[in-house]
N, C-alpha and C positions, 0 to 999 in steps of 0.2 A: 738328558741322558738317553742314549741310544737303548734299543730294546735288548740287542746282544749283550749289552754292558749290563745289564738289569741283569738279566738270562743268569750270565759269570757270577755276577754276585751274588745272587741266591744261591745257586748251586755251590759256591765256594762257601758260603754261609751256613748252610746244613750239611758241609762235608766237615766243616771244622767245630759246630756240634756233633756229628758223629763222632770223628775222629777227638776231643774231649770226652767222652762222654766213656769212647771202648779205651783210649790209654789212663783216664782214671778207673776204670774198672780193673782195667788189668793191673795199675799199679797198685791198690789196697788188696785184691786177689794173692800176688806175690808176698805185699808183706803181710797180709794174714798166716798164708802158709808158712812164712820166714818165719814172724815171731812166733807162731805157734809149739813147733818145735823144740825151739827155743823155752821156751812157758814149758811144755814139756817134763825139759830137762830138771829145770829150774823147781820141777813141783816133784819129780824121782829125788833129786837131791834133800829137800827140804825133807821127806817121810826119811831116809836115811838118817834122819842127826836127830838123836833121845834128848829132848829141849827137858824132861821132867829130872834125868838124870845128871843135865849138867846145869839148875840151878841148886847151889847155897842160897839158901831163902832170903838171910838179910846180909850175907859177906860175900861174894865172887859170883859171876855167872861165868861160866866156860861152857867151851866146847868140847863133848868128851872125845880124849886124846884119843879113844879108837873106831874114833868116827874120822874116815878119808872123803876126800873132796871127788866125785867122781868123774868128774867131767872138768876136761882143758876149759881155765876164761872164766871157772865156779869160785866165786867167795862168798863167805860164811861172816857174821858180825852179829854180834850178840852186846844189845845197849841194856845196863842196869840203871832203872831210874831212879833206885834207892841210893845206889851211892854214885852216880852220874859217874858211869865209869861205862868202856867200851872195851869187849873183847874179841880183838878181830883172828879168822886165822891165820894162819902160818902162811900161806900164799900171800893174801891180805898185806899180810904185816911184812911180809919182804915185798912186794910192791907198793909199798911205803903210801898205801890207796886207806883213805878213810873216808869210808861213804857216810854224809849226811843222812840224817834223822829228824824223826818227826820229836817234835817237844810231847810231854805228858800231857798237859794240859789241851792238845789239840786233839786229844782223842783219837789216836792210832786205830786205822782200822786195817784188816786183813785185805791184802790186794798188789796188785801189779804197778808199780813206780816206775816210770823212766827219768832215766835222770845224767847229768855229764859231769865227771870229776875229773878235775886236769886233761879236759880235752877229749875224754876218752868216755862213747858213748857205755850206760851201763842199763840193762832192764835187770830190777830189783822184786822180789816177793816178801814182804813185811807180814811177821804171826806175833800179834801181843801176845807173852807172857804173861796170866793169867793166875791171881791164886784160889785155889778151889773153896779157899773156905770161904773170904768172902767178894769173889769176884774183883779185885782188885789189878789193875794191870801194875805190876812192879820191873817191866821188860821188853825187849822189842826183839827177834828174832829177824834178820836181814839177810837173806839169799843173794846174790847178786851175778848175775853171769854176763860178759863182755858184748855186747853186740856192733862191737866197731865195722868188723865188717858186714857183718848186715847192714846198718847204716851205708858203708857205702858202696853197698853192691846195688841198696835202695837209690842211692845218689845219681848213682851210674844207669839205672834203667831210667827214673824219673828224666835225666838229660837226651837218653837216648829217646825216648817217650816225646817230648818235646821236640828239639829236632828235627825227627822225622815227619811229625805232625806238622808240621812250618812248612818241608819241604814238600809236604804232601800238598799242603793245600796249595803252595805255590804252584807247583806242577799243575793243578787240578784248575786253579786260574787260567794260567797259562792256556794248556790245553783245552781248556771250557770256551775260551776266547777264539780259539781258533775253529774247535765246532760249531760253536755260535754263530761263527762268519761263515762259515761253510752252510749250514743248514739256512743259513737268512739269506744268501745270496741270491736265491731266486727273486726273493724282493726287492736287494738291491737291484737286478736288474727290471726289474719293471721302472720304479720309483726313475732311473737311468732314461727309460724304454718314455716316460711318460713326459718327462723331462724334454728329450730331443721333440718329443710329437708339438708340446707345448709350444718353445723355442722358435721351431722350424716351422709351427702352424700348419705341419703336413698331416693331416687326418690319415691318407693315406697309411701310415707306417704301423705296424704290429707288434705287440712284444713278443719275443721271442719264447718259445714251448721248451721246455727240461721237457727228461724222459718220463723222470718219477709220475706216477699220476696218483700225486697224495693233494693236501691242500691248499701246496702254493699252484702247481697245473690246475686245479680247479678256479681260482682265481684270475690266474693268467687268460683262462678262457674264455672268465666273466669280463675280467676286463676288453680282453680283444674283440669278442661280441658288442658289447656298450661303444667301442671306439666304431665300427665299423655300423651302427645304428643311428652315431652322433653325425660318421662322415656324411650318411647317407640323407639325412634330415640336414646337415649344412650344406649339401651341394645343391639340393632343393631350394630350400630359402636363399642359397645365393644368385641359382639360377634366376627365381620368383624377383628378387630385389635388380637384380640388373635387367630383366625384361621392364619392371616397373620404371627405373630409369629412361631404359631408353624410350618408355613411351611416355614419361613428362616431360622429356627432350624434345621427342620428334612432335611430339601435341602441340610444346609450346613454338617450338616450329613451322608450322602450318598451322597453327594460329596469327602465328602474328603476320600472314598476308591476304587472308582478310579482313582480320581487323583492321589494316591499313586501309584496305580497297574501302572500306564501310567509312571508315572516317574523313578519308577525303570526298566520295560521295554526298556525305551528310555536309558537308561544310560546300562544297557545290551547290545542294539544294540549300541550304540556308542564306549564301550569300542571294542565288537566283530568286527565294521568298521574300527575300527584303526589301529586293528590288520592289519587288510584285506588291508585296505592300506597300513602298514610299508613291506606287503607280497612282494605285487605290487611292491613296488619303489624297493626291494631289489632285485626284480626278483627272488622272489623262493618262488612261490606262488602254486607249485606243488598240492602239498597236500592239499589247501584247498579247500573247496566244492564248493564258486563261488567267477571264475575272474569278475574283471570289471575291466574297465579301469579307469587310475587315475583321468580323470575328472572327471567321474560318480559316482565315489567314494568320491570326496571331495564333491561335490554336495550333496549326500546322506548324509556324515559325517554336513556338514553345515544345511539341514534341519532338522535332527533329533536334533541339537544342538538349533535351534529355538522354535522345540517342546517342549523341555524339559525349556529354559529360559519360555515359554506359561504355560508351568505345574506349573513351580513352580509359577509365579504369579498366575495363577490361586486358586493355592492352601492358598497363601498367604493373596488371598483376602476371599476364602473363610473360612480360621481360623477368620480375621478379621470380617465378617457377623457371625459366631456365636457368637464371643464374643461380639456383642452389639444387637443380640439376648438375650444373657442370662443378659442383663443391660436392655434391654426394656421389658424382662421377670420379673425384679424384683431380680434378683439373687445375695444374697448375699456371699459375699466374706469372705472364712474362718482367721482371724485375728490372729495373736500373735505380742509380742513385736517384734521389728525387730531394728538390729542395723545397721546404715545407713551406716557409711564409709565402713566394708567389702564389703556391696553389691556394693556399686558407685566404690569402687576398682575392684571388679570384671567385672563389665560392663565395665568399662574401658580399662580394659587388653582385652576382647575380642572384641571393638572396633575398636581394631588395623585389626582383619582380617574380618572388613566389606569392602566395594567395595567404594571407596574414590578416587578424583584427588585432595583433598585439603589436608592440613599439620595437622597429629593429634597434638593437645596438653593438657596437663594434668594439669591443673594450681593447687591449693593450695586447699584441701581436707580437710585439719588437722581439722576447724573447726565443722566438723562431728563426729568427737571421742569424743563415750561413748552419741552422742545423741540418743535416741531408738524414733520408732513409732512403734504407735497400727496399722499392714497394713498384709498386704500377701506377701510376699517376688516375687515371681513369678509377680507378676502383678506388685510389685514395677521395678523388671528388665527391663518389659517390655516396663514402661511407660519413664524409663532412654533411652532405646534402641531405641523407637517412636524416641523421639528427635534429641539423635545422627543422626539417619538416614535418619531425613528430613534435617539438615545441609548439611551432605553430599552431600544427593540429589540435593540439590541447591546451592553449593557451587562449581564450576567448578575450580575453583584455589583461592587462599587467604588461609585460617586456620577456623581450628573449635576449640571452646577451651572446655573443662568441669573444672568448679570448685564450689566449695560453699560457701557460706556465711550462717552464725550465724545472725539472728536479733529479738529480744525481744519473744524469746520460740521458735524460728520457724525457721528450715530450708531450707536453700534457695539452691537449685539445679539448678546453671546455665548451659545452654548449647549455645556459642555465634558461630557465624560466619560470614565469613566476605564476604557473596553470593552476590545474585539478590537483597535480600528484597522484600519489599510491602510497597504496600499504604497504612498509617496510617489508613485507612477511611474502607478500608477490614477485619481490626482486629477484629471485632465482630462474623463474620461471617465466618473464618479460622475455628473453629471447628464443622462447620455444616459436615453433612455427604455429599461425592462426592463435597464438594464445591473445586476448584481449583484458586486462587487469580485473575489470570491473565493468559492470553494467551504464555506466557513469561517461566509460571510455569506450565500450563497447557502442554508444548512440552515435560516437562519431566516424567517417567514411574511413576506411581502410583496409586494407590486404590483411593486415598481421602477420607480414612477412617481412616487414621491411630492417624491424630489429637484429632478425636471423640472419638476414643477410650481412649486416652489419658487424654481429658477429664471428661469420666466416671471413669476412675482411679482414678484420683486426687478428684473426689467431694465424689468417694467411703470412701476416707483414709481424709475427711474433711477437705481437703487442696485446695490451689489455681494454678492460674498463671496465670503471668507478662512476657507481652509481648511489648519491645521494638525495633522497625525498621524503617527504611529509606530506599527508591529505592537506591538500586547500593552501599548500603555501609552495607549492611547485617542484620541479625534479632538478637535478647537476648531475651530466657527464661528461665524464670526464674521460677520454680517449688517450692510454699512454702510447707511444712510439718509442723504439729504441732506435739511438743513434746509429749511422752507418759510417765508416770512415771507407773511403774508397783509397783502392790499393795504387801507391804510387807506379810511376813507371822508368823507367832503367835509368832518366836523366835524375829521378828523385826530382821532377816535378811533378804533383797529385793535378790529376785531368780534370778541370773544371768545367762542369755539363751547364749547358745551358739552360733557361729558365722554359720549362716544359708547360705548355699550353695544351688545353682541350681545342 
């Protein structure tokens, strides 16, 4: 519920206690006054009529004949309980009206009765007759004067009373509704103002200032302040993060030529030390340009061998920083169809000559044929090759298996083994960059990058992955792909790509 709505409603809610609260005031106000009067009358009449002169004790009660009724709508009735007999007046008795009575037994008391006979409202004033010697009521003196129209003059405000209260409070909705919107509008336009900023991601833009300077302009200020401190801290940190880009780009860039130069080097001097040593052992080493001796030579041959395993990681890690430079660059990947089984066949076959103590095996492929994805062949390879080779990595003996599965459009690229594992509770966080599970997994060589990268492949090509492990009984992932159907051409023959090599 809208705050304006709340607003209406209270305000219409204590307008319609008020308004109950002054139209019952003023209607008991009226008929006090009204019956008052009335009472009045009814009590001048009563002192007029000699009740002591017009009982016979134990034969007739009358009303003496030269007592007049003084007032239009006045009847008089005088009840004998001794001989249960009624004597009404002369008006009375040509309006053929017999007002009800209290029985003896009930114990009549002096007072004000309203009461209705044949439709026709009547207010009554009742005096027991009384005998002096010993207290005895033997009689009922009944006043009675018409109040029909008072009644419905009462009817008639009471209606009017209501009514108006209805259409009051309607109106007072209505119009409460519409000031509500008006006074709140400044907030709708911010709420509007903050909306487009969100939307549009334009820090830039302002809300707009009212004249008033009450305490939505005070807000408005606050806000447009806050937006203009946030722009000013995010063109910073954007500035800060795209400087930081382009220099783990251009680093990894001029890195990687001389780590080249170093590693062809090293492997120059390695091949030339070996020489130098087979010179050595075979003793006919004449001719070369310098002896050592065979310690000093295998020593040599062994650290130049360390430099070059250092080069190539190095190198390794730094292909791996540019390519999630050019993923936090934005860099999209050039697409064509791609057909899945030759490429997982070919990763596979050269699987065999990665660095392994576990058992390759090659499980069931088939249902890969004739599935295509819209992806990059290259980056598909490499995101197969990730996985083979963190098995590897962590799999010191047992099996690594690769195969696929088919499930409802999407291909599923398992890679299992049967290593160290992890803790279920880790899996979230395996594809952050540099994260390492465990200290267990941390002892063995790696970037901890290689997962990340993996995952920018896979979210590039709109796919997922499923990851299942347990400590000491190995990991399964599982790589989905969604299918790609390539769009026919004008003959309604679908173009069939040929099968895409590295």
């Amino acid at each position: 519920m809208s705050i304006r709505l709340r607003l209406t409603l209270w305000y219409s809610c204590l307008l319609a206690v008020t308004m109950i609260v002054l139209g019952s005031g003023i209607y008991f106000f009226v008929r006090y006054n009204t019956f008052s009067d009335t009472k009045q009358q009814i009590h001048n009449q009563v002192r007029r009529i000699d009740v002591s002169s017009s009982i016979d004790y134990f034969n007739n009660f009358k009303i003496n004949p030269t007592v007049r009724i003084g007032y239009e709508g006045m009847y008089a009735q005088i009840v004998n309980y001794v001989t249960d007999s009624v004597v009404p007046s002369s008006n009375l008795r040509e309006a053929k009206i017999r007002l009800p009575y209290p029985s003896l037994q009930s114990n009549p008391k002096p007072g004000f009765v309203e009461m209705t006979v044949n439709g026709t409202h009547f207010l009554v004033y009742q005096t027991p007759l009384v005998l002096e010697e010993n207290n005895q009521v033997i009689g009922l003196l009944q006043v009675a004067a018409s109040t029909e129209r008072e009644y419905r003059f009462l009817e008639g405000l009471r209606t009017i009373l209501i009514f108006t209260s209805i259409v009051v409070i309607f109106l007072a909705f209505t119009l409460g509704l519409f000031i509500a919107r008006k006074a709140l509008r400044p907030i709708e336009d911010v709420i509007l103002a903050t909306n487009r900023i969100e939307n549009g991601a334009n820090l830039g833009m302002r809300i707009p200032r009212g004249d008033p300077n009450d305490e939505i302009g005070l807000l408005t200020d606050t806000l447009n302040g806050m937006l203009a401190r946030i722009e000013t801290t995010y063109n910073e940190l954007d500035d800060a993060y795209k400087a930081q880009r382009r220099f783990v780009s251009d680093a990894s860039h001029e890195l990687r030529t001389p780590l080249t130069t170093i590693r062809g080097n090293i492997d120059l001097l390695e091949k030339m030390w070996r020489q130098e040593l087979k010179a050595i052992e075979a003793g006919s080493a004449g001719s070369v340009s310098l002896i050592l001796e065979p310690e000093r030579a295998a020593l040599s041959l062994e650290a130049m061998r360390d430099i070059s395993e250092e080069a190539k990681r190095m190198s390794r890690l730094v292909a791996d920083m540019l390519s999630l430079a050019r993923a936090d660059a934005g860099y999209e990947m050039e697409k064509q169809p791609v057909e899945l089984l030759p490429l997982v066949e070919e990763v596979a076959r050269r699987a065999h000559l990665l660095p392994r103590k576990a058992e390759w095996l090659v499980g069931d492929l088939s249902s890969l044929r004739g599935f295509m994805v819209n992806g990059n062949p290259d980056y598909l390879r490499q995101l197969v090759f990730i996985f083979i080779e963190n098995a590897f990595k962590y799999t010191t003996s047992g099996e690594v298996e690769l195969k696929a599965i088919k499930v409802d459009g999407q291909a599923g690229i398992v890679v299992r083994d049967t290593g160290i594992g992890m803790n279920s509770e880790e899996i979230p966080y395996i594809f952050e960059r540099f994260y390492r599970a465990d200290l267990s997994r941390g002892k063995t060589a790696g970037t901890g990058l290689g997962l990340s990268i993996a995952k920018w492949i896979i979210d590039e090509h709109n796919g997922s992955v499923e990851v299942k492990t347990r400590e000491g009984e190995g990991t399964t992932f599982i790589v989905w792909l969604p299918e790609f159907f390539p769009p026919r051409d004008d003959s309604g023959i679908m173009e069939q790509p040929g099968r895409l090599d590295g």
